[in-house]
N, C-alpha and C positions, 0 to 999 in steps of 0.2 A: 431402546428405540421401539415404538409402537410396531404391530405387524402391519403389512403392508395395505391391509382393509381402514383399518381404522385411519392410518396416517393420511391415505388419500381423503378418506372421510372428514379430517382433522383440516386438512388443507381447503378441501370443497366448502365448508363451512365457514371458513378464516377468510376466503375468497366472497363468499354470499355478506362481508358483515358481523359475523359471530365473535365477539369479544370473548367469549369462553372458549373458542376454540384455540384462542392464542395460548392461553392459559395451559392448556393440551399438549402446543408443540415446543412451548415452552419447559414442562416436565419431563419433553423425551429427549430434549437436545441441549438443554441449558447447560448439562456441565460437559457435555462434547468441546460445545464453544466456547467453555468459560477457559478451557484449556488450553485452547488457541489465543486466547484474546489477551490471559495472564503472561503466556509467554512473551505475546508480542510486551505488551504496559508496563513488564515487572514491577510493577506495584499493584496491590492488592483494594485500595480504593478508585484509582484511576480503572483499572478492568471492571470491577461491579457497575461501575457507571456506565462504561463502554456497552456490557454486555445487557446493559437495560435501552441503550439508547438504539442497538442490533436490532431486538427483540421489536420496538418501536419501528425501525426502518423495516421490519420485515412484512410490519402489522403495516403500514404505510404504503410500500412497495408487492405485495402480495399478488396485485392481477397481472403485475409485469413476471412471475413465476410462469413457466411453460413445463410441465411434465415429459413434455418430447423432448425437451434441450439436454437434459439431466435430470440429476435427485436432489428431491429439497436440499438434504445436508450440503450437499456442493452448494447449491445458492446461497444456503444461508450461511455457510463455512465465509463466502466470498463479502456475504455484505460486513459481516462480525469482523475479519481480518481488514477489510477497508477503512473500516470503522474503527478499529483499535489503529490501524498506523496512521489515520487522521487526527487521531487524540493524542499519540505520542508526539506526532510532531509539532502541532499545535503545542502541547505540554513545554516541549525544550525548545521552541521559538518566544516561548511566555518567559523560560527562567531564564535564558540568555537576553533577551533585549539591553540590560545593563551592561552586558556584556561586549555584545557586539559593537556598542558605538569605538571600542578602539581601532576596532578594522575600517572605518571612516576615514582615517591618518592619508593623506595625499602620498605616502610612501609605499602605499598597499598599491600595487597598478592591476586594481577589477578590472575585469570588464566594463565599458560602462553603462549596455543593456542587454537584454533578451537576447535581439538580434545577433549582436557581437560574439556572442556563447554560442548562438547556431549557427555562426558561419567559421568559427573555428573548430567545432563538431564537424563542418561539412568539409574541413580539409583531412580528416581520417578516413580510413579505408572502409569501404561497406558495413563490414561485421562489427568494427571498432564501432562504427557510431552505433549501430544496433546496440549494441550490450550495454553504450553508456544509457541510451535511451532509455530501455529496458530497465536498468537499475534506478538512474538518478531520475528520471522523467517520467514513467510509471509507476515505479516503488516496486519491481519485482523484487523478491530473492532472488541470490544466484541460482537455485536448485531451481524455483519456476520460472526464468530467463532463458537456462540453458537448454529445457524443455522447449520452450516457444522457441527459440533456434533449432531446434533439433542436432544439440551439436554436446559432446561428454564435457560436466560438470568441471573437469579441470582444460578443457579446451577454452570455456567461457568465463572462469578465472582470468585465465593468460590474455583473453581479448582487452578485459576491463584492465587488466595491470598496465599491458601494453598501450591500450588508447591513455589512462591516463600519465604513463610515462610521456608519449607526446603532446600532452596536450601542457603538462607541467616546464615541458623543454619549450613550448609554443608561446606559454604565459607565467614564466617561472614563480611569480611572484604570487597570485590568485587565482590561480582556476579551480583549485580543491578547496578552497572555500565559498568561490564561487559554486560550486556545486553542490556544496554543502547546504549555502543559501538556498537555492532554487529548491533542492530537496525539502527544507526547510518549510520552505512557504507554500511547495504542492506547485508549482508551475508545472503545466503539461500534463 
């Protein structure tokens, strides 16, 4: 990581225009988030792509940076990690399409929109529906879920098990892939 003179200076510069400065913040963070982003892609061509398309969104997005909010790495850590669980799911919604037309079969009883999904979410208890939200609806982790709950990491396990045990007893047949889908395609 750059010292804190120069990184600001790196930043101020990337913010005025400077296409060399990318280059900069690029060399002091690329393998921090190449880290992240491998983890999330486990593949090793999908992440290089990810982490160039990051590096672009950061160069793109750069005057929305506030230094009072937090520190680059947070921002940038957030745009890299959106950005790899954007590519992965896109990735396994591209290699399932052939896949999924058997879930079509009139014996699967979906949901049969949006709506219907949140209004069987709206018959669980407060937290339950938070934690599905949280996980299937924003793409947290459970570990940055149970943080925005403010509630212990096997507390917020048991919500998500529990909402979906009722929600499987509410639509036996498709709501875990019904969420799956949604997860799938990024709704909400």
């Amino acid at each position: 990581m750059p010292s804190p003179e120069i990184h600001i200076a790196l930043i101020k510069r990337l913010q005025q225009g400077d296409k060399s400065a990318l280059l900069g913040l690029y060399d002091a963070y690329s393998k921090a988030l190449y880290g992240i982003v491998i983890r999330i892609c486990e593949r090793e061509d999908l992440a290089q792509d990810v982490l160039q398309e990051s590096f672009l969104k950061i160069w793109q997005k750069i005057d929305s940076y506030d230094a009072d909010k937090g520190r680059f790495y947070t921002w940038a850590y957030r745009i890299a990690k959106n950005t790899a669980l954007n590519a992965v799911r896109k990735s396994a919604s591209l290699i399932q399409t052939d896949d999924l037309s058997v879930y079509t079969d009139k014996t699967v009883d979906l949901p049969t929109d949006y709506s219907e999904l949140n209004g069987m979410l709206k018959k669980l208890e407060p937290h339950h529906q938070r934690a599905i939200e949280l996980v299937y609806f924003k793409g947290l982790t459970h570990r940055e879920a149970h943080e925005e709950m403010d509630v212990p990491l096997g507390t917020f396990k048991s919500y998500v098990r529990q909402a979906l045990s009722q929600l499987r007893k509410a639509y036996p047949k498709g709501v875990l892939l019904w969420l799956w889908l949604v997860e799938m395609i990024g709704h909400g």
